[in-house]
N, CA, C and O atoms as CSV, one atom per row, in Angstrom:
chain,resi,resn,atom,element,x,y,z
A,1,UNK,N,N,-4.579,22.060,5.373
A,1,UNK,CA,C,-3.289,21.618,4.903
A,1,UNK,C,C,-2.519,20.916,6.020
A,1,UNK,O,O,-2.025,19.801,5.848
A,2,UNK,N,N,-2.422,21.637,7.246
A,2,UNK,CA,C,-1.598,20.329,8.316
A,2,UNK,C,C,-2.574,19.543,8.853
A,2,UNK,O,O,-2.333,18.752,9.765
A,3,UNK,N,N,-3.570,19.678,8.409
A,3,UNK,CA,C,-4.582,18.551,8.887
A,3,UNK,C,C,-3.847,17.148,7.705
A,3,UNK,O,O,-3.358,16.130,8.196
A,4,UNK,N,N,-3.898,17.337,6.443
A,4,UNK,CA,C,-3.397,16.598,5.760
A,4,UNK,C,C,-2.257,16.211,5.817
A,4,UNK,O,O,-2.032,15.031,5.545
A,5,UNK,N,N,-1.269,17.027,6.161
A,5,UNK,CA,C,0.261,16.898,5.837
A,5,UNK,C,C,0.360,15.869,7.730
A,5,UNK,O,O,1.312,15.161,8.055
A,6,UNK,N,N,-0.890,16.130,8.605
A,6,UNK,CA,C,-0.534,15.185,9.718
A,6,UNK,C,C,-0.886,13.650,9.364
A,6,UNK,O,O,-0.203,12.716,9.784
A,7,UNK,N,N,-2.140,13.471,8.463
A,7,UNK,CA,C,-2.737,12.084,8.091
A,7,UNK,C,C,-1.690,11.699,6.890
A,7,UNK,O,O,-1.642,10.615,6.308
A,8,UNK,N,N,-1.045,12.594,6.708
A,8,UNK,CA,C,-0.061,11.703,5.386
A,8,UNK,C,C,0.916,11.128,6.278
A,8,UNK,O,O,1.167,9.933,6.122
A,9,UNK,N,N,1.668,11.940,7.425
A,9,UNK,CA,C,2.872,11.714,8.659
A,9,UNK,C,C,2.366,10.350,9.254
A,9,UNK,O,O,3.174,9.483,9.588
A,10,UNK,N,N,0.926,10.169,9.385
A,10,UNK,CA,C,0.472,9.505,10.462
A,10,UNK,C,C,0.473,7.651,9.476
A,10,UNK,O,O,0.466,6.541,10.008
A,11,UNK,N,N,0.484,7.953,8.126
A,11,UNK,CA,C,-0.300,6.652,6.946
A,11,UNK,C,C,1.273,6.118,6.908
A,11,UNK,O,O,1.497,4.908,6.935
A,12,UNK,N,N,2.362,7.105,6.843
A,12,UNK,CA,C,4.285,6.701,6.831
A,12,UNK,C,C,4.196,5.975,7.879
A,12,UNK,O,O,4.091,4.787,7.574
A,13,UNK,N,N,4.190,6.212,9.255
A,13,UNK,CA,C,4.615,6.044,10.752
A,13,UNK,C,C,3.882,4.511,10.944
A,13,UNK,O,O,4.314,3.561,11.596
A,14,UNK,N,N,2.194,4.635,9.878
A,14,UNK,CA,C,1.755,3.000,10.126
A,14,UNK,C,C,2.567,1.936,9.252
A,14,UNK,O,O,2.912,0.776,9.478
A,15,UNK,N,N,2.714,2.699,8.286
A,15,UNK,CA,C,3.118,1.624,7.104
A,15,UNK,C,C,5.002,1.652,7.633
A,15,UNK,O,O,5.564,0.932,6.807
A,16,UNK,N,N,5.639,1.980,8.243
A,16,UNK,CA,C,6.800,1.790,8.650
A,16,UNK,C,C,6.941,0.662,9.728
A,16,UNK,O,O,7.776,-0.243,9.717
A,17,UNK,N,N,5.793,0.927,10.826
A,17,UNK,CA,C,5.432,-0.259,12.018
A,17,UNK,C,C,4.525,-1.780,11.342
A,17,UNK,O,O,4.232,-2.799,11.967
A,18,UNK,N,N,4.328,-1.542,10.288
A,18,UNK,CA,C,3.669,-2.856,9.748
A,18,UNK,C,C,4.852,-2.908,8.931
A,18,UNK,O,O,4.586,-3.948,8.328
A,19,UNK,N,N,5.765,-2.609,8.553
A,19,UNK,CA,C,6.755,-3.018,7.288
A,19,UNK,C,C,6.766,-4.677,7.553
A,19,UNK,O,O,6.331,-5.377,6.638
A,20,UNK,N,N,7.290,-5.379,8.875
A,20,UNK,CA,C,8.336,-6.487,9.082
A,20,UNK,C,C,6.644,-7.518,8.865
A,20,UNK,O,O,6.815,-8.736,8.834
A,21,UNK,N,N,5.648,-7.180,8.774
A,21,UNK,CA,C,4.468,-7.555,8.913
A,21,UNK,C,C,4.116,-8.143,7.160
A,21,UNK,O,O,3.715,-9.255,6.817
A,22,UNK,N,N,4.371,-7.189,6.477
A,22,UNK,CA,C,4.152,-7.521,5.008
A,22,UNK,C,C,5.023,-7.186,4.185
A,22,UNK,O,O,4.743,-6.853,3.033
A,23,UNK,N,N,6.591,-7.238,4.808
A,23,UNK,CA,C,7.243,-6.705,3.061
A,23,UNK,C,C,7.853,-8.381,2.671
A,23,UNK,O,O,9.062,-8.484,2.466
A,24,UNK,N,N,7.092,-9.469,2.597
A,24,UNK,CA,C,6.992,-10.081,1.533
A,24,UNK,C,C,6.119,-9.969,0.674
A,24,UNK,O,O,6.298,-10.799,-0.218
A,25,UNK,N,N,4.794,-9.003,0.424
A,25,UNK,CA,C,4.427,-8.509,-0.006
A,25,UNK,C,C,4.817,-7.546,-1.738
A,25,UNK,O,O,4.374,-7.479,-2.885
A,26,UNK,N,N,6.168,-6.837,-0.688
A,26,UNK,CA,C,6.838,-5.883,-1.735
A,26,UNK,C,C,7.743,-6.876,-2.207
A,26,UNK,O,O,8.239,-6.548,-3.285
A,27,UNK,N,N,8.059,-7.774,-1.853
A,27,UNK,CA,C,9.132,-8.460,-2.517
A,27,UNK,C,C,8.696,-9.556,-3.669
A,27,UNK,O,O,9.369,-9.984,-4.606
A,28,UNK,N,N,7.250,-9.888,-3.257
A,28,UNK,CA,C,6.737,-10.403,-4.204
A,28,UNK,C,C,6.126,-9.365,-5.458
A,28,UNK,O,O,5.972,-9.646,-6.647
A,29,UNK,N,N,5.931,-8.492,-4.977
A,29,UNK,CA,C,5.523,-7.578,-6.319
A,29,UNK,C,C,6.434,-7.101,-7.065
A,29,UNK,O,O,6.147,-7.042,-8.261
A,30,UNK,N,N,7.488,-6.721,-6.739
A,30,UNK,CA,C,9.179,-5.746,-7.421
A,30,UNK,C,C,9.413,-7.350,-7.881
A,30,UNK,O,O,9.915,-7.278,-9.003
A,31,UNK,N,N,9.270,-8.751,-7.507
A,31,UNK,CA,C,9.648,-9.848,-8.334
A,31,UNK,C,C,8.964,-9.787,-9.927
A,31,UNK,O,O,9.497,-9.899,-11.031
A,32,UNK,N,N,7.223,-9.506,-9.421
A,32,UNK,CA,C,6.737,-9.289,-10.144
A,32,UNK,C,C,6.746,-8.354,-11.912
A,32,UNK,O,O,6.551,-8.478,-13.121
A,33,UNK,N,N,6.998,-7.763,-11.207
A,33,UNK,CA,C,7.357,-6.232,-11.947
A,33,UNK,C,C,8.833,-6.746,-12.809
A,33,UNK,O,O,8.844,-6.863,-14.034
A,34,UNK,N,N,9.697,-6.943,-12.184
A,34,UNK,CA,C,10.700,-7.467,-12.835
A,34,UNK,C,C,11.143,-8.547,-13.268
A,34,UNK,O,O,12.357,-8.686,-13.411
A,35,UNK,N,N,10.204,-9.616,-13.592
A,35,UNK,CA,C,9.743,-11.087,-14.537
A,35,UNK,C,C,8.873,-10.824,-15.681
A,35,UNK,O,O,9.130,-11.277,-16.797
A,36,UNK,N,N,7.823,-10.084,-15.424
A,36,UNK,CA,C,6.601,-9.537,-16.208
A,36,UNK,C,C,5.310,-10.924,-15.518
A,36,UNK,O,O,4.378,-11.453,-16.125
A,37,UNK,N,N,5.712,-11.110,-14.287
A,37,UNK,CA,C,4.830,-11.876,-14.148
A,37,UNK,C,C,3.144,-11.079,-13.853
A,37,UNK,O,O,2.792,-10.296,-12.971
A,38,UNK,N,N,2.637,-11.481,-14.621
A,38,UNK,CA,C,1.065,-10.668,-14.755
A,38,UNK,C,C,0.073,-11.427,-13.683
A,38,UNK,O,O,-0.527,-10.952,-12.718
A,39,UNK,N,N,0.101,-12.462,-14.072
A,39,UNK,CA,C,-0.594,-13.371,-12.800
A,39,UNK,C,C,-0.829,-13.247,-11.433
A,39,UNK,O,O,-1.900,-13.319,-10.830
A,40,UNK,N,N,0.919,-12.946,-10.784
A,40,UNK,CA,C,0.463,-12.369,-9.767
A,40,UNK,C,C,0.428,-11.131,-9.688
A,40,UNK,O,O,0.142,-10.917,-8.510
A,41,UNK,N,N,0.592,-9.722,-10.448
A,41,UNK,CA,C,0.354,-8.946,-10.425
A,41,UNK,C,C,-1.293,-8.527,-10.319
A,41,UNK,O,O,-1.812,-7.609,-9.684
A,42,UNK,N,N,-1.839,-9.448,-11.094
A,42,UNK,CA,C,-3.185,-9.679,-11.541
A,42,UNK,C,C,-3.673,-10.065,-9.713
A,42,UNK,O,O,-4.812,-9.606,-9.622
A,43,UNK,N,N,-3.427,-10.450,-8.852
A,43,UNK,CA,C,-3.823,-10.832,-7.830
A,43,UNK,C,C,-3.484,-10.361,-7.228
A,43,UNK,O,O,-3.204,-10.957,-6.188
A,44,UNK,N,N,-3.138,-8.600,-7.316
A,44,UNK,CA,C,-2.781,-7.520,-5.790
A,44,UNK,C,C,-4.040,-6.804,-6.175
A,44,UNK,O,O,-4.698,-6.761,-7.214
A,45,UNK,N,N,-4.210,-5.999,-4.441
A,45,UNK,CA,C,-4.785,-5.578,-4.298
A,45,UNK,C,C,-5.493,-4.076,-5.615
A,45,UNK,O,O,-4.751,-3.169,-5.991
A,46,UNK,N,N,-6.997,-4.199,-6.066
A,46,UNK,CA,C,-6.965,-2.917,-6.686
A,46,UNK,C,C,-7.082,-1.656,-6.294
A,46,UNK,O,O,-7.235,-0.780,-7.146
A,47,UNK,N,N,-7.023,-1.303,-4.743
A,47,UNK,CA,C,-7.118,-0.244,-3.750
A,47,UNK,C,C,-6.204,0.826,-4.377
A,47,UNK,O,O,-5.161,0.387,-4.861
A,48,UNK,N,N,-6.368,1.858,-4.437
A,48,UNK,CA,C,-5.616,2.616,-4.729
A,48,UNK,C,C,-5.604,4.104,-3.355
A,48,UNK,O,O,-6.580,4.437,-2.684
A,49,UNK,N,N,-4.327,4.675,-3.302
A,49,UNK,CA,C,-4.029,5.628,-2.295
A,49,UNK,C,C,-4.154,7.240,-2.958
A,49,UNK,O,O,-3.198,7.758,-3.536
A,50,UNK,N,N,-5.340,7.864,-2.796
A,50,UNK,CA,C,-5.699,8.949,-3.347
A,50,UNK,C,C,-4.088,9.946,-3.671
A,50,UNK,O,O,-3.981,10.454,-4.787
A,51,UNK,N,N,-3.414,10.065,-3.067
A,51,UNK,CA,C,-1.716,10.940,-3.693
A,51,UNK,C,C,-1.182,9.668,-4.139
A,51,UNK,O,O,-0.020,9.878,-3.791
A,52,UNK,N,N,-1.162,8.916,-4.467
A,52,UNK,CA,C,0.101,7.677,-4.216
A,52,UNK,C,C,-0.496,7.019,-6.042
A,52,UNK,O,O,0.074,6.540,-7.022
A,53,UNK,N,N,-1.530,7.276,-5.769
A,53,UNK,CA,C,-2.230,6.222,-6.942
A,53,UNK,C,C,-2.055,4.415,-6.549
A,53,UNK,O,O,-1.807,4.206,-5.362
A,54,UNK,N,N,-2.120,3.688,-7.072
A,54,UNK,CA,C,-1.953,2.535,-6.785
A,54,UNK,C,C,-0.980,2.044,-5.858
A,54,UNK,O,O,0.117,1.994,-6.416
A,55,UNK,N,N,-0.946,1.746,-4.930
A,55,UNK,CA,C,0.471,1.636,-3.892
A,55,UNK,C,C,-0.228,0.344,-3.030
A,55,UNK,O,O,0.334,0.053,-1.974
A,56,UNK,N,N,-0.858,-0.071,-3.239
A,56,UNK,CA,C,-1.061,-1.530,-1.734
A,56,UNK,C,C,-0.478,-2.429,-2.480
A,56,UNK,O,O,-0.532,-2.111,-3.668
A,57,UNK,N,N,0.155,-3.601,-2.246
A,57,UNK,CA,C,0.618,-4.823,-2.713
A,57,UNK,C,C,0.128,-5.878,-2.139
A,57,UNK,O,O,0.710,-6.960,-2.217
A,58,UNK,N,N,-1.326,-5.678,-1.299
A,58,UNK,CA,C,-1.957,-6.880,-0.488
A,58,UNK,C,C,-2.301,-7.851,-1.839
A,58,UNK,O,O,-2.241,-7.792,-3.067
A,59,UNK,N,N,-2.701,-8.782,-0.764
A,59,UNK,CA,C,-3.688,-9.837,-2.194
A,59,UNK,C,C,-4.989,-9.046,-1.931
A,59,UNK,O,O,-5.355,-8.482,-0.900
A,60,UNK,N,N,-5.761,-9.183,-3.473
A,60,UNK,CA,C,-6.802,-8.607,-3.806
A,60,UNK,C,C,-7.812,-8.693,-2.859
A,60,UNK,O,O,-8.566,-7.722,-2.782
A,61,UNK,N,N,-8.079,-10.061,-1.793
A,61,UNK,CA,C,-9.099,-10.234,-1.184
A,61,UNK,C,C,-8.891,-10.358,0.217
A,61,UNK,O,O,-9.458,-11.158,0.962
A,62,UNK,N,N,-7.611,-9.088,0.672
A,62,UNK,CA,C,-7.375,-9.173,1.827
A,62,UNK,C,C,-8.099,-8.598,2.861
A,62,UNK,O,O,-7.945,-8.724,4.076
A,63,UNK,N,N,-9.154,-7.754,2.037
A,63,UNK,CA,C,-9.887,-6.418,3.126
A,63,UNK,C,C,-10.560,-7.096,4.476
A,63,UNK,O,O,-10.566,-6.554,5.582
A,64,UNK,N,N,-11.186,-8.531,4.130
A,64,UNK,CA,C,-11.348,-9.231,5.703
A,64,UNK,C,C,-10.552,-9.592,6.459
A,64,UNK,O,O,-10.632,-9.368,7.667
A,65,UNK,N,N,-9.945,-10.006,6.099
A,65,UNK,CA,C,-8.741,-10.164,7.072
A,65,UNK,C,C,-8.028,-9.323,7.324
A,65,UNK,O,O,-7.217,-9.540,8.224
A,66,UNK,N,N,-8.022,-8.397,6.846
A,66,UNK,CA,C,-7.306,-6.768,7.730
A,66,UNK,C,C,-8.351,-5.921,7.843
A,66,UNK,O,O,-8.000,-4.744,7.751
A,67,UNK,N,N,-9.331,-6.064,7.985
A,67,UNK,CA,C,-10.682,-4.834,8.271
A,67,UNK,C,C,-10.018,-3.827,7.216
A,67,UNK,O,O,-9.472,-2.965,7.904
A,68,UNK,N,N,-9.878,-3.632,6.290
A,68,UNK,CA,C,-10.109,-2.746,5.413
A,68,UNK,C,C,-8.839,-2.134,5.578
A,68,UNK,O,O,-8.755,-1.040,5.021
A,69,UNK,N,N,-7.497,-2.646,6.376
A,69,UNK,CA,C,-6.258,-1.720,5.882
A,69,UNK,C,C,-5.270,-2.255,4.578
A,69,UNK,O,O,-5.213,-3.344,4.006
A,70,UNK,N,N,-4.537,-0.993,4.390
A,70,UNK,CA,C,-4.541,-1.397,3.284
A,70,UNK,C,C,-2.629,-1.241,3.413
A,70,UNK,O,O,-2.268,-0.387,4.223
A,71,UNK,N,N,-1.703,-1.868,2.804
A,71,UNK,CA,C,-0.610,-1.627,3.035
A,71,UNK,C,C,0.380,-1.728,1.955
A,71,UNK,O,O,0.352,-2.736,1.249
A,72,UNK,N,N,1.516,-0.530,1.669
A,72,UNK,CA,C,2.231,-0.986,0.260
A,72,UNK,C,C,3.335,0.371,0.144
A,72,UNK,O,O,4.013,0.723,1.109
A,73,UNK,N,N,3.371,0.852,-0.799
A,73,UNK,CA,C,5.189,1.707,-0.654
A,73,UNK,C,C,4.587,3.288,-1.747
A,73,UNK,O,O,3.704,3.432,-2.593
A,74,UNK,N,N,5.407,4.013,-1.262
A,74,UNK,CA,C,5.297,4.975,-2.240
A,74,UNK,C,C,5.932,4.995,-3.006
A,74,UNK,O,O,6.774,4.121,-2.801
A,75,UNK,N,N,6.216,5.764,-4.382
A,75,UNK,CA,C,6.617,6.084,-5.359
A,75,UNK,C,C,8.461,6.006,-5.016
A,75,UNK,O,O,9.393,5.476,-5.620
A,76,UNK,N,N,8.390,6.609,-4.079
A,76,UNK,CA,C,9.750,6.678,-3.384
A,76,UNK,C,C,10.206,5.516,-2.592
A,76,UNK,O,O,11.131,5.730,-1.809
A,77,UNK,N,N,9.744,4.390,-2.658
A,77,UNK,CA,C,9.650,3.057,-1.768
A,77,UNK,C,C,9.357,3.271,-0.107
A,77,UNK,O,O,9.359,2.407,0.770
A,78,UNK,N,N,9.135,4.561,-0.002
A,78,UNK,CA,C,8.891,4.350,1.510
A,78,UNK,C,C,7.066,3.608,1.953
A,78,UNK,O,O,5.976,4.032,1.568
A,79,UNK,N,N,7.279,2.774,2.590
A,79,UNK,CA,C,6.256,1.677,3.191
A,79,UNK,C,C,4.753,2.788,3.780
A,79,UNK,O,O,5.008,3.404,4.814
A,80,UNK,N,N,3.747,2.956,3.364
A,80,UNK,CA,C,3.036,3.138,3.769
A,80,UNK,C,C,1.429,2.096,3.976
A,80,UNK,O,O,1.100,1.123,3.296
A,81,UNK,N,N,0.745,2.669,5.032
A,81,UNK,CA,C,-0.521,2.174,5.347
A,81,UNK,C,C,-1.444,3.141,5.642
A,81,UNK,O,O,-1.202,4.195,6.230
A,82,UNK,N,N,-2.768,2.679,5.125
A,82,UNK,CA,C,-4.464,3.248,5.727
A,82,UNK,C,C,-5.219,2.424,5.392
A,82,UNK,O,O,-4.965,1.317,4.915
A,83,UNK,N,N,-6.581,3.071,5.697
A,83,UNK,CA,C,-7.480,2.172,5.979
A,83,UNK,C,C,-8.653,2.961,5.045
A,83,UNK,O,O,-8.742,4.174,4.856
A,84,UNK,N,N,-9.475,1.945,4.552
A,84,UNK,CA,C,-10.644,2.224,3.678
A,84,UNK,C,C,-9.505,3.143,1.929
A,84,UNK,O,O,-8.479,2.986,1.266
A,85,UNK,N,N,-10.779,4.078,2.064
A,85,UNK,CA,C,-9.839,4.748,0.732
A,85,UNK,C,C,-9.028,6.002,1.172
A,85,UNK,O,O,-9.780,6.790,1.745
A,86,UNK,N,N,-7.928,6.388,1.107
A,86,UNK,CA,C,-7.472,7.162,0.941
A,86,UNK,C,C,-7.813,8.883,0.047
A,86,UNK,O,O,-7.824,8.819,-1.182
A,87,UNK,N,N,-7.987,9.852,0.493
A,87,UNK,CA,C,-8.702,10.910,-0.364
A,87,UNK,C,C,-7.192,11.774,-1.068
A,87,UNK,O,O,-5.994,11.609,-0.840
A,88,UNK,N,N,-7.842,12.605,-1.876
A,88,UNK,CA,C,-6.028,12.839,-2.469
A,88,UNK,C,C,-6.149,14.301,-1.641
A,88,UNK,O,O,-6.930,15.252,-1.624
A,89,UNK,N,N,-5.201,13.999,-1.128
A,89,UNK,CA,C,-4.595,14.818,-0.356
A,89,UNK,C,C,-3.830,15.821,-0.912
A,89,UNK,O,O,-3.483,16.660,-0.082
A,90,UNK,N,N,-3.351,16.066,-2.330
A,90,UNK,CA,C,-2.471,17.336,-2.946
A,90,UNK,C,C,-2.890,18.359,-2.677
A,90,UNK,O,O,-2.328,19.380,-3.072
C-alpha cells in the first residue's frame, strides 16, 4: 500500500513538472468535450491510467516521441504523468 500510495505521489509530482510542457493538450480536449468535437477527441491518446481510467490527452501516436510517457489530468483535474501502462492501484 505505500509502495503504491508513493508511485501514485511520484505520477502527481511528474505530471505537475510537465504541466507547462502539455496543457495545450488539456485545453484542446475540455475544448473538445465542450463543442462535441469527436474528431479530435477521436485523435487522443487510447492509453488508459489503471485508477484514473482514461486520463492522457496526448495525440494517439505520441508514444515515440515521448518513449512511452504518457500525460493528462485526473478526475479531479489535477495533471498527472507515467510511463508504459499504469496498474490499478486501488
Amino acid at each position: 500500500m505505500v509502495r503504491a500510495a508513493t508511485a501514485h505521489a511520484e505520477e502527481l509530482r511528474a505530471g505537475a513538472e510537465l504541466q507547462h510542457r502539455f496543457t495545450t493538450y488539456a485545453d484542446r480536449y475540455r475544448q473538445a468535450v465542450d463543442s462535441g468535437d469527436v474528431e479530435v477527441l477521436a485523435r487522443t491518446c487510447p492509453d488508459k491510467h489503471g485508477r484514473w481510467g482514461r486520463a492522457c490527452l496526448l495525440d494517439a501516436d505520441h508514444d515515440a516521441a515521448t518513449s512511452g510517457l504518457h500525460w493528462g489530468l485526473t478526475p479531479s483535474g489535477d495533471p498527472i504523468a507515467w510511463v508504459g501502462s499504469a496498474l490499478d492501484n486501488d
